[in-house]
Steps between C-alpha positions, in 0.01 A plus 500: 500500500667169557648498185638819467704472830609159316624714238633706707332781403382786682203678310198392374306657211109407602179626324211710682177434316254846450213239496614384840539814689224683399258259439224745515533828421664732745514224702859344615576166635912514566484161641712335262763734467534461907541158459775556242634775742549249781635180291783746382594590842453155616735420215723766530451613170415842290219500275441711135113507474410443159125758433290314258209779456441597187711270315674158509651367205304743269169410642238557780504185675573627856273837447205445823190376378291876534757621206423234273127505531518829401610580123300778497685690786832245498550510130651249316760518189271464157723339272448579103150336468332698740520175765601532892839313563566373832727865604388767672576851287798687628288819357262431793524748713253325756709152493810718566385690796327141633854350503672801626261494802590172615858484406566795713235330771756207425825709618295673781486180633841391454633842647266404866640191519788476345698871439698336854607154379475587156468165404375588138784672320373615175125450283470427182174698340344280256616216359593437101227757400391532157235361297438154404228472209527811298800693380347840650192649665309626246214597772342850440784667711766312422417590107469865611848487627666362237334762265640737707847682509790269635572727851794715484670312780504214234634684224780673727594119584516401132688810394762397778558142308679405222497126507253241599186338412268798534752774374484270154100490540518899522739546245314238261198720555674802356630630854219763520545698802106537575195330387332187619627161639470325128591816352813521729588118555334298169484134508587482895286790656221285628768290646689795645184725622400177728785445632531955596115389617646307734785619609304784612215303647778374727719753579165688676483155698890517582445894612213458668615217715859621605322805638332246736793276556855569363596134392717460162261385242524315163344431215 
């Protein structure tokens, strides 16, 4: 804080660990985003909270210690040998709600004590997320999905292109208008169905939390 209002600066981007808030499960300890809180004001400073839940820098690291003794229920990305990587699966839909629970707990609190001040000006869900140690999940439904039709959303979005990275992936694949991801998006779809994975998994995070407290939030 001392060396921001060296800078001259006036926000701070800060990380809020899921392992440190919810230590246990269902069970919330908020006192070190209080203490960031209060150094801000002290400062005279805004903050952007940075989540690290599910993800940081296409791993697990910050995920509480419950989700990753638990593969079974918490599952992890299997990369093309059948082995556990060091990600939790955005397919899960038990990891998903887990982190939508306390994310939202997360801007419960900061709407109590802080929808006055507003000290924190925006969130950041997630942080770099992706996977580190495999190129896809190629779990049981993560394999399911990718044999499965590419959603109509999807198409509609690459029928609206006509330059770009993933237009040349569809049109290299023939620029079928149905059919599954490799069927639709070759070489790249395992790259591409990931990254929809995702995108989805956090956009219900991003809904589900500005019903609770209407910050701007990132990703």
């Amino acid at each position: 804080f001392k060396a921001l209002k060296l800078l001259h600066g006036n926000t701070l981007e800060i990380p809020v660990y899921w392992e440190q808030v919810e230590p246990e499960e269902g069970t919330f300890d908020w006192a070190s985003v209080d203490t960031l809180l209060a150094m801000a004001r002290e400062n005279d400073v805004h903050l952007v909270l940075l989540w690290f839940g599910t993800w940081k820098n296409g791993c697990m690291e910050y995920a509480p210690a419950w989700v990753k003794r638990d593969p079974e229920r918490f599952w992890r990305v299997i990369n093309p040998y059948g082995n556990r990587v060091w990600v939790l699966s955005s397919h899960c839909e038990a990891t998903r709600q887990a982190d939508e629970k306390a994310f939202c707990a997360l801007l419960a609190h900061l709407k109590e004590q802080d929808a006055q001040q507003q000290t924190v000006i925006a969130v950041q869900i997630e942080n770099e997320p992706g996977i580190l140690g495999s190129d896809r999940d190629y779990g049981e439904a993560a394999e399911a999905m990718f044999q499965s039709p590419v959603p109509e959303g999807v198409l509609g979005l690459l029928q609206g292109l006509s330059s770009g990275g993933i237009w040349e992936a569809w049109q290299e694949a023939g620029g079928r208008q149905a059919g599954n991801w490799p069927e639709v998006l070759g070489a790249r779809a395992g790259e591409l169905m990931t990254a929809y994975s995702i995108a989805r998994y956090i956009d219900s995070l991003a809904e589900a939390g500005r019903a609770v407290y209407d910050l701007p939030l990132y990703v």
